[in-house]
ZALO-747059 format. One record per residue (C-alpha): z, x, y; residue in one letter. Coordinates in steps of 0.2 Angstrom, whole numbers. Example, Ala and Ser with C-alpha at 12.3 -4.5 7.8 and 13.67 -1.06 7.14 Angstrom:
ZALO-747059
w | u | v | residu
39 | 62 | -22 | A
36 | 68 | -5 | S
//
This chain:
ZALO-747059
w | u | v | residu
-106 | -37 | 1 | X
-116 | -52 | 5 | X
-102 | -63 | 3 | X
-90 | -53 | 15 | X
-108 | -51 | 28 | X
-108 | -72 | 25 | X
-90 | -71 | 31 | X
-90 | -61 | 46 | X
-105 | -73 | 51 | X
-96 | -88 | 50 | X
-80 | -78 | 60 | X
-91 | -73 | 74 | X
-99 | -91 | 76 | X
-82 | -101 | 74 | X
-71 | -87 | 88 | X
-55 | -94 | 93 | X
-58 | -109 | 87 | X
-53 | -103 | 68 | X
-35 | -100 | 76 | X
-28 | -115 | 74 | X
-36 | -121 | 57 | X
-32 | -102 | 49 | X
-14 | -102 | 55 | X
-12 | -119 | 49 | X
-20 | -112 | 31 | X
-7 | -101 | 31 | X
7 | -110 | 33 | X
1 | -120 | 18 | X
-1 | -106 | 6 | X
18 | -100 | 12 | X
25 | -115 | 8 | X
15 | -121 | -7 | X
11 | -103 | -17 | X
25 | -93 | -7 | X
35 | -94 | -23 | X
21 | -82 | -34 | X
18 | -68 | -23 | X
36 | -66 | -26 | X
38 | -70 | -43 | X
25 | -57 | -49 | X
32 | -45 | -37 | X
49 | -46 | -46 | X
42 | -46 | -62 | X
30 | -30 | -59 | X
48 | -21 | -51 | X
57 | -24 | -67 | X
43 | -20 | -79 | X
39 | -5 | -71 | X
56 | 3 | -68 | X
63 | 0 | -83 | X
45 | 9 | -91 | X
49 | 24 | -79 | X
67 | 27 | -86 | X
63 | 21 | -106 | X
56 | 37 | -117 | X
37 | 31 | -112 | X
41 | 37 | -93 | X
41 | 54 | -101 | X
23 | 52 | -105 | X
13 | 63 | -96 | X
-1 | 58 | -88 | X
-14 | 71 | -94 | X
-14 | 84 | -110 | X
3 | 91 | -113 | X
-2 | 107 | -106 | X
-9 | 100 | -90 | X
1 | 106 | -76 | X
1 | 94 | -58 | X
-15 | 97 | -47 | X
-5 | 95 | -32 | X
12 | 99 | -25 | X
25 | 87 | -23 | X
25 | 87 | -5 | X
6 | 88 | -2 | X
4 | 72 | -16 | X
17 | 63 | -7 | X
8 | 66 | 9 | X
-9 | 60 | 4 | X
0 | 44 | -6 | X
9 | 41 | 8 | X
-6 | 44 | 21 | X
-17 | 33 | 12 | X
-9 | 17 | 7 | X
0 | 17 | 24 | X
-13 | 15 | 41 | X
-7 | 12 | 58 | X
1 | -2 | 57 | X
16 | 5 | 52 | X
14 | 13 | 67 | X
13 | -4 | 76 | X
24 | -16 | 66 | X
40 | -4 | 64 | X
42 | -8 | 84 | X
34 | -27 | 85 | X
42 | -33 | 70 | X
63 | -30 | 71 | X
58 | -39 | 87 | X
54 | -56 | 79 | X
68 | -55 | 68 | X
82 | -51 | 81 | X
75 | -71 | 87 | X
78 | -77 | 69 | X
87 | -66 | 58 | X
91 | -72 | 39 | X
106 | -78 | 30 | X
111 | -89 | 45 | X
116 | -75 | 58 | X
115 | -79 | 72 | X
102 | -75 | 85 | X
103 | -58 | 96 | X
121 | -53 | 88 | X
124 | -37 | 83 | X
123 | -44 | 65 | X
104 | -49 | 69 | X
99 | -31 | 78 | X
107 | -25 | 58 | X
96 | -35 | 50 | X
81 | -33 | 62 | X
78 | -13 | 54 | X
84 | -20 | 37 | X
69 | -35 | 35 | X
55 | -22 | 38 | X
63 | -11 | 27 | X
65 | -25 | 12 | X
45 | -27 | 18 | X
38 | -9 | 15 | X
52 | -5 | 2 | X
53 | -1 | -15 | X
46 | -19 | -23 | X
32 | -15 | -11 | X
27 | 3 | -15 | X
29 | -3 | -35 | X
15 | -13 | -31 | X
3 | 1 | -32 | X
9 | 6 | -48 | X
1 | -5 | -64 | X
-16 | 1 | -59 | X
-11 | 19 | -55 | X
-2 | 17 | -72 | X
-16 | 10 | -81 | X
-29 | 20 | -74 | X
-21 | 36 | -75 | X
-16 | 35 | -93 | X
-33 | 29 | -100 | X
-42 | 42 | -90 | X
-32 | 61 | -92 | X
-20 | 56 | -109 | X
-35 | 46 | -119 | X
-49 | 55 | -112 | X
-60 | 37 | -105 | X
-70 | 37 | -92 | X
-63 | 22 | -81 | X
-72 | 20 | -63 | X
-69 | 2 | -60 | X
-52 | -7 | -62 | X
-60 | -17 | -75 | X
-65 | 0 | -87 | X
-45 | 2 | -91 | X
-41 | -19 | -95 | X
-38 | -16 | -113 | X
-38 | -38 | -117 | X
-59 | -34 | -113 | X
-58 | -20 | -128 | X
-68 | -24 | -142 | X
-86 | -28 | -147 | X
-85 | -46 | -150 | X
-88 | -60 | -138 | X
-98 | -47 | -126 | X
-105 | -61 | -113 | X
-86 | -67 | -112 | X
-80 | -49 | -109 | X
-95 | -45 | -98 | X
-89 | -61 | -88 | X
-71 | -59 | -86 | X
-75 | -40 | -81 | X
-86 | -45 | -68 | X
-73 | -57 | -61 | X
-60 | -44 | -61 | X
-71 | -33 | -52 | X
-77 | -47 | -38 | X
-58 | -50 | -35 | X
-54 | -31 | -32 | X
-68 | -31 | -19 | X
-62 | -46 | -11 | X
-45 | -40 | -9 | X
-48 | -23 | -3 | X
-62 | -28 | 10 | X
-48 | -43 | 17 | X
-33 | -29 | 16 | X
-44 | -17 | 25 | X
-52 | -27 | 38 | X
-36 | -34 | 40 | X
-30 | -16 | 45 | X
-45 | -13 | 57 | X
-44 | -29 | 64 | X
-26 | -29 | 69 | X
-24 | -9 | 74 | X
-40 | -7 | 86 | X
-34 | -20 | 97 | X
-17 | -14 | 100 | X
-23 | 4 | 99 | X
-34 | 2 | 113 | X
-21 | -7 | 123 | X
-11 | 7 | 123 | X
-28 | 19 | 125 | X
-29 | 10 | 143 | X
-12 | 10 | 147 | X
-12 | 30 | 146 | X
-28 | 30 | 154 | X
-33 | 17 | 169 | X
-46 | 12 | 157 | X
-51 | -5 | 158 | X
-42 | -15 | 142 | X
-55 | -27 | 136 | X
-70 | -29 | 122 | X
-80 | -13 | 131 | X
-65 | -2 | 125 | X
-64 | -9 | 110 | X
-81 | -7 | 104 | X
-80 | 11 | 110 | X
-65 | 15 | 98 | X
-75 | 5 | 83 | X
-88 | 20 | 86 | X
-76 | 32 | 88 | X
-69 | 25 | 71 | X
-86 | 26 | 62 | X
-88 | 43 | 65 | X
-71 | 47 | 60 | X
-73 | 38 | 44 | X
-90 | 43 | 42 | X
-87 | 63 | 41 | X
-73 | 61 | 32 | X
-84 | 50 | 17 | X
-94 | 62 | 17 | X
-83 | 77 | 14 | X
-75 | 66 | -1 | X
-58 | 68 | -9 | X
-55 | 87 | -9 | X
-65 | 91 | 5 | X
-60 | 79 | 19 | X
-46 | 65 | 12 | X
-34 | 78 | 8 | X
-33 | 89 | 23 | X
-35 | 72 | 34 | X
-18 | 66 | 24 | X
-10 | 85 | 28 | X
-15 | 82 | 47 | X
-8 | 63 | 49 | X
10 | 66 | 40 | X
14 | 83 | 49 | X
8 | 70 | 66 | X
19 | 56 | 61 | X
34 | 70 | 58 | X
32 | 78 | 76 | X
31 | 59 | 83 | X
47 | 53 | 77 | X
56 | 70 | 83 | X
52 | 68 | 99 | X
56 | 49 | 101 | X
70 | 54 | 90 | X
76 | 69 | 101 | X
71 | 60 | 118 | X
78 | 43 | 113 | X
96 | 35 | 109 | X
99 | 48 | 92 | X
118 | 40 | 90 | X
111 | 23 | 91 | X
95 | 25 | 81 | X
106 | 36 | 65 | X
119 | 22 | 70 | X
108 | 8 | 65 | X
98 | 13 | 51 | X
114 | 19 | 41 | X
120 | -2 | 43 | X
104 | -8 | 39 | X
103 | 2 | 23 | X
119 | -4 | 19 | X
114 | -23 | 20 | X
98 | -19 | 13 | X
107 | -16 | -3 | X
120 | -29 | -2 | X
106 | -43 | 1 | X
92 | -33 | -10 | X
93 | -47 | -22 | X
94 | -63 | -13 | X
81 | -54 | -1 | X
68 | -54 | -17 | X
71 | -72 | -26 | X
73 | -81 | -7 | X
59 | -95 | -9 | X
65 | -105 | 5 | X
53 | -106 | 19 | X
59 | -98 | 34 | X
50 | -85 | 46 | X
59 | -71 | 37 | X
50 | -76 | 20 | X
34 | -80 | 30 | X
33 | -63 | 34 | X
36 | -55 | 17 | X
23 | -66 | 8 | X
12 | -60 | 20 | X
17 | -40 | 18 | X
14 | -43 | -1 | X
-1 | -51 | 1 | X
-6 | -36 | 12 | X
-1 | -24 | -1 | X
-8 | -34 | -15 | X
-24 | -31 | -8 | X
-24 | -13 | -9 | X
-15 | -11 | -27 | X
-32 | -8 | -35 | X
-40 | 5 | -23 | X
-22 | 13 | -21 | X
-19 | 13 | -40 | X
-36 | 24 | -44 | X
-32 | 33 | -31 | X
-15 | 37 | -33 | X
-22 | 40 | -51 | X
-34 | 52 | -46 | X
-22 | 65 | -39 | X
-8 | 62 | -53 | X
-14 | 71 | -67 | X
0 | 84 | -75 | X
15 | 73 | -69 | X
25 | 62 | -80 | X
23 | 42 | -79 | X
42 | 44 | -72 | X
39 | 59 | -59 | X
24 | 46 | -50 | X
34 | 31 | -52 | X
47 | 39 | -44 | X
38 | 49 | -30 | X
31 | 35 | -23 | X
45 | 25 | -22 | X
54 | 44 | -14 | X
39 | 47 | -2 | X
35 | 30 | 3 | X
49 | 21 | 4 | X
56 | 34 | 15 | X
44 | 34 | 26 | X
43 | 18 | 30 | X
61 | 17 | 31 | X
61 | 33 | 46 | X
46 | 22 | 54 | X
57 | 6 | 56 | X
72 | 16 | 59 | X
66 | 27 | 75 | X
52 | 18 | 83 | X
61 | -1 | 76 | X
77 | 8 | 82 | X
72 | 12 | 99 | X
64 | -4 | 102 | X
80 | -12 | 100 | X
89 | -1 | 110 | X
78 | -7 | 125 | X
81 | -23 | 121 | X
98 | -22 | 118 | X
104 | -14 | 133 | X
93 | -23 | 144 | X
81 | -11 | 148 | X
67 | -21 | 146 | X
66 | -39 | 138 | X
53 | -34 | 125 | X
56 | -51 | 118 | X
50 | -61 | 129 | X
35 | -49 | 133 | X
29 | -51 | 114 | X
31 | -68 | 115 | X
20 | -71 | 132 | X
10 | -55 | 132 | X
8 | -50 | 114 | X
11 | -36 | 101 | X
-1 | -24 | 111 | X
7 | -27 | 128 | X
25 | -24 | 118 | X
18 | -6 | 110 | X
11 | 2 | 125 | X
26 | -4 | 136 | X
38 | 3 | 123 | X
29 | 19 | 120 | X
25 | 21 | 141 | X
47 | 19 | 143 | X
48 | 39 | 134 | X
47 | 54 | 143 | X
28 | 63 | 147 | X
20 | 44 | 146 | X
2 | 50 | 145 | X
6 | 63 | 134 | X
16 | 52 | 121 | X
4 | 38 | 124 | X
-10 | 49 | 120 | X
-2 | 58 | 105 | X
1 | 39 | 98 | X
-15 | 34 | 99 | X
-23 | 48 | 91 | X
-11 | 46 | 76 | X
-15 | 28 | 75 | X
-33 | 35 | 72 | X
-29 | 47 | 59 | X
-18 | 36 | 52 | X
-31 | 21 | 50 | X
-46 | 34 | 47 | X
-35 | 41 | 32 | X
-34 | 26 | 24 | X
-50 | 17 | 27 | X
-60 | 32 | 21 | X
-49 | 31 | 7 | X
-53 | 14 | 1 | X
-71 | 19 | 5 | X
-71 | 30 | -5 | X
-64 | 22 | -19 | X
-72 | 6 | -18 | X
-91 | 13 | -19 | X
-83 | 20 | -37 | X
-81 | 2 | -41 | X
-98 | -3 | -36 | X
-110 | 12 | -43 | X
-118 | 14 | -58 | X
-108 | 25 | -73 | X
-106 | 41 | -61 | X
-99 | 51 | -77 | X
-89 | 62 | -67 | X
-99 | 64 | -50 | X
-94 | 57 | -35 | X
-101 | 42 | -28 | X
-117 | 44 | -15 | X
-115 | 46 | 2 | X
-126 | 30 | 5 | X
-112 | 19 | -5 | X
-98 | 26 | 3 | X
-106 | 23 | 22 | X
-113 | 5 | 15 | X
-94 | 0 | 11 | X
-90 | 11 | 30 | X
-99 | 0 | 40 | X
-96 | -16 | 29 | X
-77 | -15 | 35 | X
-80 | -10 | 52 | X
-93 | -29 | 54 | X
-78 | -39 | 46 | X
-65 | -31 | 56 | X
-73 | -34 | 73 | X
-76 | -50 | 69 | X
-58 | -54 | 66 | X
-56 | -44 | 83 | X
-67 | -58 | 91 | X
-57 | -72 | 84 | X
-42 | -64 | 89 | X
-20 | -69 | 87 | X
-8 | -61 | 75 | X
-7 | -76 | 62 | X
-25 | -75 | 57 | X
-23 | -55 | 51 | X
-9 | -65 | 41 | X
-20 | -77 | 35 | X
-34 | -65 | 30 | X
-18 | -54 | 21 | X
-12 | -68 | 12 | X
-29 | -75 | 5 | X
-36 | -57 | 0 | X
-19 | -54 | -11 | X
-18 | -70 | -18 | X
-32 | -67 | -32 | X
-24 | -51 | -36 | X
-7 | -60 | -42 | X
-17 | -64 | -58 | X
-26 | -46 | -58 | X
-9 | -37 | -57 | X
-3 | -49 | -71 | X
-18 | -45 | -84 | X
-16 | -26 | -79 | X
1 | -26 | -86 | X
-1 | -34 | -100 | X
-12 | -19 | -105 | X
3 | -7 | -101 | X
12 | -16 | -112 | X
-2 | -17 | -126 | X
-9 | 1 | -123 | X
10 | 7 | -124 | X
13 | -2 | -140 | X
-3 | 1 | -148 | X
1 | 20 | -146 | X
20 | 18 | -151 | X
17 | 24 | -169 | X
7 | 39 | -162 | X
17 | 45 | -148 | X
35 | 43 | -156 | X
35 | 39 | -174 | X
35 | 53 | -186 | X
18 | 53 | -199 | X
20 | 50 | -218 | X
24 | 68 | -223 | X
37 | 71 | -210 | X
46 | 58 | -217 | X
42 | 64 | -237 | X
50 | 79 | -233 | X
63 | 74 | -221 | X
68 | 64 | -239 | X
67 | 79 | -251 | X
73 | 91 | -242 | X
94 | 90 | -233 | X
94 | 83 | -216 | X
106 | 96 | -206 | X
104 | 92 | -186 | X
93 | 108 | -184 | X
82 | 100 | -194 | X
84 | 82 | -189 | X
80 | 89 | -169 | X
65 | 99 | -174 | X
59 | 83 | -184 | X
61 | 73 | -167 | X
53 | 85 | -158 | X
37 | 89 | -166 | X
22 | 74 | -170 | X
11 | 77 | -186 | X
-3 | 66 | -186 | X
-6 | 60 | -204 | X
-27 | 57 | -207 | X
-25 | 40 | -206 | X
-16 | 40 | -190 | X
-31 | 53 | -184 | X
-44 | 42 | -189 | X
-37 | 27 | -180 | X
//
């Protein structure tokens, strides 16, 4: 915490003056360590798909008798709710804007072939290599807590390479580091979040309004923030966290309707079903591009951004997964989340272009004098009942952001309390970590420009590359380590299976039963 309180120090004094040197900072990292963020998202895809469709995706995460807490769409709701804050809110209009200026794979600017390609880069961004990223530690921690029966409260208590009595000052060490990183990470995603959305939000706020758009407004919606945040912390996971997920999904739906009805429908269903297609014709070179170009700029920077959040998403989405399969989670969140993200970029991205490319208004040129905030509230003021829409957007940016900062709130004071042994964490922690992110992001409010949330996205993921890596190996170990258990028939299955005539009523009921031999209990 002092660390972060040191930072936001040195952000407040150094103002806009850190643009330069930050954006400049970032432009390094893309083109010197561009090459990992994508290297270990395409290693944690593959590893992970092929676990979900081998026989260990069948594993059920929990007892065999342990049915799902939640439903499917209410688990969906509060991943999706949680892991996604109001930038998706933000970004699905700003960002098929940039692309449309330099679209990848050589098309050429402003063609109907760039407006394509403008939907399908955000997608590619907050796709399904993206929503993986969540699942190692989500994995990991979900397994070791509800099918082995360990009590795992920080990202660290599930590494299974710290196991073992031996070297204890190494393990305490490397454990410690683990942890520091995970806070690192979540507090830079997180503040990144805050930092970005209560600018723009309150831009659009004034718009609606006649409020005056400056620091005075701001400051009032970081109040109205920390109370959110603050009663839904209290209430904790059941009592506040879930409903608040319920309340921001059905939000979002009525939302997109509405610019959907009200909006170019043939143009918007138009566009999205060509994006998707391109999306899966360049899938591939999409994911293994290392050449610098704005394109990959921006999706290092998304998978730094989601980086960050893995480990509070992962014991979260841990949490809330006991009685599904390793298969159903994988799965759901790449159903849930992928798909919403994808409606996102292609209503409010779609309509966007649609202004732009009918001459409505040059949204280009305004996001490239005036800003993403001017662009947002602009966009959102062209649809019918402006106040009304303008108002309803802002209030499900707040839910939106207040969702998934009271998520990581919540989470994060798990990582930093004593053994809770199945309480929740105290109300003090959680509204310690509240008012920690709330001082961090205002301070990157002070120094202001989109490239230094980028920054801050980037250099909070990159720790987490090697985090993501160590967690699976675990997987991988844990799995193997439980191979004889899980799958392979004991001592005296396989004495009888020998004495007695295999006939394929038998051979199946073999296969489907595990006798556990007394050595194999022991161990």
């Amino acid at each position: 915490m002092g660390l972060f309180l040191l930072a936001t120090l040195v952000l407040m004094i150094g103002g806009k003056g850190l643009q330069a040197p930050l954006s400049s900072l970032l432009s390094w990292m893309n083109l010197k360590l561009g090459w990992m963020y994508l290297g270990i998202y395409i290693i944690n895809f593959v590893f992970l798909i092929g676990l979900a469709f081998s026989r260990y995706g069948k594993i059920k995460i929990g007892k065999p008798d342990d049915k799902p807490v939640y439903s499917g769409f209410k688990w969906g709701a509060m991943v999706f709710a949680t892991a996604i804050d109001a930038s998706i809110m933000m970004l699905s209009i700003t960002d098929p804007l940039t692309v449309i200026q330099n679209p990848p794979f050589h098309i050429k600017a402003y063609s109907h072939a760039a407006y394509i390609s403008a939907t399908m880069m955000g997608q590619f961004n907050w796709g399904p290599m993206a929503w993986m990223m969540f699942a190692p530690a989500a994995v990991l921690i979900g397994y070791l807590m509800y099918r082995k029966g360990q009590p795992v409260q920080k990202l660290s208590d599930g590494i299974g390479m710290l196991d073992g009595d031996k070297h204890q000052s190494t393990k305490k060490f490397f454990a410690g580091l683990i942890n520091v990183l995970v806070v690192v990470g979540i507090i830079g995603g997180v503040g990144s979040s805050i930092g970005m959305e209560v600018p723009i939000t309150a831009k659009a706020f004034s718009s609606a309004t006649g409020i005056k758009y400056g620091l005075p407004l701001e400051l009032a919606l970081f109040a109205v923030l920390f109370v959110l945040f603050a009663v839904t912390v209290f209430k904790g996971l059941n009592g506040g966290i879930d409903r608040l997920s319920m309340a921001h999904i059905w939000l979002a739906i009525g939302f997109l309707v509405l610019i959907l009805f009200f909006g170019p429908t043939r143009y918007i269903i138009s566009n999205e079903a060509q994006s998707l297609g391109m999306l899966v014709q360049k899938f591939v070179p999409m994911a293994t591009n290392t050449r610098p170009s704005a394109t990959q700029q921006d999706t290092i920077f998304y998978w730094g951004w989601w980086l960050s959040y893995m480990p509070v998403m992962g014991l979260f989405i841990a949490k809330i997964s006991r009685g599904k399969t390793i298969r159903q989670m994988l799965m759901g969140m790449l159903l849930y989340g992928f798909t919403g993200c994808a409606l996102f970029y292609a209503v409010m991205g779609g309509y966007a272009l649609w202004l732009q490319q009918n001459g409505v208004i040059n949204l280009v040129h305004m996001l490239n004098t005036q800003g993403q905030a001017a662009v947002i509230a602009t966009v959102i003021g062209t649809l019918p009942m402006k106040q009304v829409m303008t108002l309803l957007y802002c209030l499900s940016c707040f839910i939106f952001l207040a969702t998934t900062i009271s998520g990581s709130a919540y989470i994060l004071s798990s990582f930093t309390s004593v053994p809770l042994k199945h309480r929740e964490p105290t109300r003090f922690n959680r509204m310690s970590w509240v008012v920690v992110f709330m001082i961090f992001a205002f301070s990157l409010v002070l120094v202001g420009g989109f490239q230094v949330i980028q920054t801050i996205s980037v250099m909070a993921g990159f720790p987490l590359i090697a985090v993501c890596a160590v967690i699976l190996v675990s997987i991988h170990r844990l799995v193997k380590r439980d191979h004889e258990l899980v799958f392979t028939p004991s001592p005296e299955v396989a004495e009888v299976a020998q004495r007695r005539p295999v006939t394929v009523e038998r051979k199946s009921a073999i296969r489907g039963k595990l006798i556990l031999s007394p050595k194999q209990i022991a161990n």
